[in-house]
N, C-alpha and C positions, 0 to 999 in steps of 0.2 A: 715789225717788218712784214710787208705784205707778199704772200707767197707766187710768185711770178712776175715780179714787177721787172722794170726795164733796169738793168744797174746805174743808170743815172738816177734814176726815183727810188731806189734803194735807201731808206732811213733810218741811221743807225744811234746810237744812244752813245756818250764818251764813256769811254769804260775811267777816264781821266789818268792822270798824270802816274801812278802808284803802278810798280815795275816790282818785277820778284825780284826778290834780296836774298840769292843763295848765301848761305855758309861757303866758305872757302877752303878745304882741305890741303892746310899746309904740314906735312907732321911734327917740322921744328918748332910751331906756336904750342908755348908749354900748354896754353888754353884749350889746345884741340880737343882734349877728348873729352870735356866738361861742355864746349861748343855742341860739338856731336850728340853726345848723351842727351842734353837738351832741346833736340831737335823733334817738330812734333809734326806729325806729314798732314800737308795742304790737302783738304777736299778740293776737283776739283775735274777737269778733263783733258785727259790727255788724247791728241789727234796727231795720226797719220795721214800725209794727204800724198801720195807715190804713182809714181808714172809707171803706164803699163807698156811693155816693147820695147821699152825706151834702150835694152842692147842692142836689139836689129835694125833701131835707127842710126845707132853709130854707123852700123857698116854700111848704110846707105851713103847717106849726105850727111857729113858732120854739121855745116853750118848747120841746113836745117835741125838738126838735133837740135843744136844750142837755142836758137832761137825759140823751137817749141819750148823748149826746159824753162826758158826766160819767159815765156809767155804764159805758160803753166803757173811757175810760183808766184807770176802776178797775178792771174786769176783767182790764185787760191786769198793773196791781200786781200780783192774786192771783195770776198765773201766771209770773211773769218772779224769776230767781234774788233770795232774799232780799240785800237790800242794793242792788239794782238800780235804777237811779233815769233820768228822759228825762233827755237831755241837750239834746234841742230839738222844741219842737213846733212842725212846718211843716204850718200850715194845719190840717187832723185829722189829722195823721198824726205818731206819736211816734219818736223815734231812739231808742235805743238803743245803747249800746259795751259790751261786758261782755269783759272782759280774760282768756285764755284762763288765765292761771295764777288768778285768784279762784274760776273755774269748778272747777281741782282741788284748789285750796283748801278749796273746800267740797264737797270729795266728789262733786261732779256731774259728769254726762258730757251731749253735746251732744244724746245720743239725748232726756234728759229735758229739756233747752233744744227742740228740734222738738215733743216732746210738747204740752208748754205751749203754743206756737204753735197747734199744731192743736187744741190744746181750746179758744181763747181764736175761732177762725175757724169750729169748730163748733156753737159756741152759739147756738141756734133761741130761747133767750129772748126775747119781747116785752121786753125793757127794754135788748136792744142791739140798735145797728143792725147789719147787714154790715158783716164786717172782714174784711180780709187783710193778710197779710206776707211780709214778705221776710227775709231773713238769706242772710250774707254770712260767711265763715269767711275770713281773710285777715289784715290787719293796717290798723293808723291810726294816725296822730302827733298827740301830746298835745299841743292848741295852740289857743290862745283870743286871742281880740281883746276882751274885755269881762273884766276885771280880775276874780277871785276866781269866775266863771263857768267850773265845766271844760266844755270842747269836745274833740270829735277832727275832724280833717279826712284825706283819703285817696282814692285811688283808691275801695276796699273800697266806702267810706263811699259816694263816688258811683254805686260799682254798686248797691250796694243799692237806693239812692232808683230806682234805674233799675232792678230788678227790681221795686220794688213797685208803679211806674205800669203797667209791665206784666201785673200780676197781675187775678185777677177776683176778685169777691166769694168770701169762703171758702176761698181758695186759701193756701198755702202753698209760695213760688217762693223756690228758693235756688239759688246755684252749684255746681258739679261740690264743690270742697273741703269743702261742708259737708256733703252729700250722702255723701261717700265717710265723714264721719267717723261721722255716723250710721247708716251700713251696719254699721259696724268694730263701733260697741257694740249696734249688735243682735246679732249673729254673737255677740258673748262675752258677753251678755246670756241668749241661746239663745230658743227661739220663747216658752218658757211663762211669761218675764217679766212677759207681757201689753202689749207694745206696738206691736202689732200692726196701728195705723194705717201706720207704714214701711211695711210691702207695697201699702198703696197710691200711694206716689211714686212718678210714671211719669217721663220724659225726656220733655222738648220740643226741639220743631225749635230750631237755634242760632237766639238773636235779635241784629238788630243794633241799639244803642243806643247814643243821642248820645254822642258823646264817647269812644266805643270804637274801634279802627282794625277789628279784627276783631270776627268773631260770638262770643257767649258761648254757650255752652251751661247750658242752664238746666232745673231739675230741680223738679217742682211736685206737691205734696200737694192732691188736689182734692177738693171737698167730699163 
């Protein structure tokens, strides 16, 4: 993927046909808790992609609201690896799991998973509203309460939501692991790839967020 191109010259790799296969937490299945027990958590990245304002635009103009919100999580489709799909939308804000072996499956590295983020937070079009994300490099276990619905749950998954209420409009806020990985493929990418937004991820103070015992440290792509 080359970093600026027009989204119609956008080139993406089939991540193909292969879809998470959560576990299904029934507790009548005598099998459940051998199912459970068994379960081993997916490497893999979990993204936040959340609208910023998005209450003060209710009390504007509803249509308008809806329409940006609709034009927002299509934005987010055009730039998130092919075959990538939400796994939940809380409120305006879409999940994302994207499993680190589909990611080399299709030829992609993580530097071009941030890229997309940051094109998708720097867009000054009038037909979206402010957006920011978060992503999370770590791991989640495949596991659903709603039959034939995949889900992941996880620590990861919880940092995430907890980076992204942190973040500001246009920002791009990740943890130390993903951050290092997308150093790694600029460095073997070299400067004239053209993705050149990297240099500007700075370091923020550790934050401390519910449900954490210690501070994270957390790394953010600012507008």
């Amino acid at each position: 993927m080359r970093a600026g191109a027009p989204r119609s010259q956008l080139k993406r790799n089939p991540l193909g046909a292969e879809a998470l296969v959560s576990v299904y937490f029934d507790p009548t299945d005598p099998g459940l808790e051998q199912k459970v027990r068994n379960l081993v958590p997916t490497p893999g990245y979990s993204v936040f992609v959340d609208i910023s304002g998005s209450t003060a635009m209710k009390d504007q103009e509803l249509h308008r609201w809806a329409s940006k919100i609709y034009n927002a999580f299509a934005n987010v489709r055009t730039f998130m690896p092919d075959g990538s799909y939400p796994l939940k939308s809380l409120g305006d804000a879409l999940l994302y799991f994207i499993p680190k072996s589909r990611l080399r499956d299709a030829r992609q590295v993580p530097l071009q998973l941030f890229d997309g983020l940051a094109s998708i937070v720097d867009d000054v079009d009038a037909i979206f509203p402010e957006q920011k994300a978060a992503i999370v490099s770590g791991e989640a276990y495949e596991l659903t309460f709603i039959r034939d619905r995949p889900d992941v749950y996880g620590k990861d998954v919880d940092l995430a939501a907890r980076l992204a209420s942190i973040a500001k409009a246009r920002e791009v806020v990740m943890n130390r692991a993903f951050y290092e990985e997308v150093m790694a493929d600029y460095t073997r990418a070299g400067a004239g790839a053209g993705f050149e937004k990297v240099k500007l991820i700075a370091q923020r103070p550790p934050a401390n967020l519910k449900g954490f015992s210690s501070p994270v440290e957390v790394f953010a792509y600012p507008r």
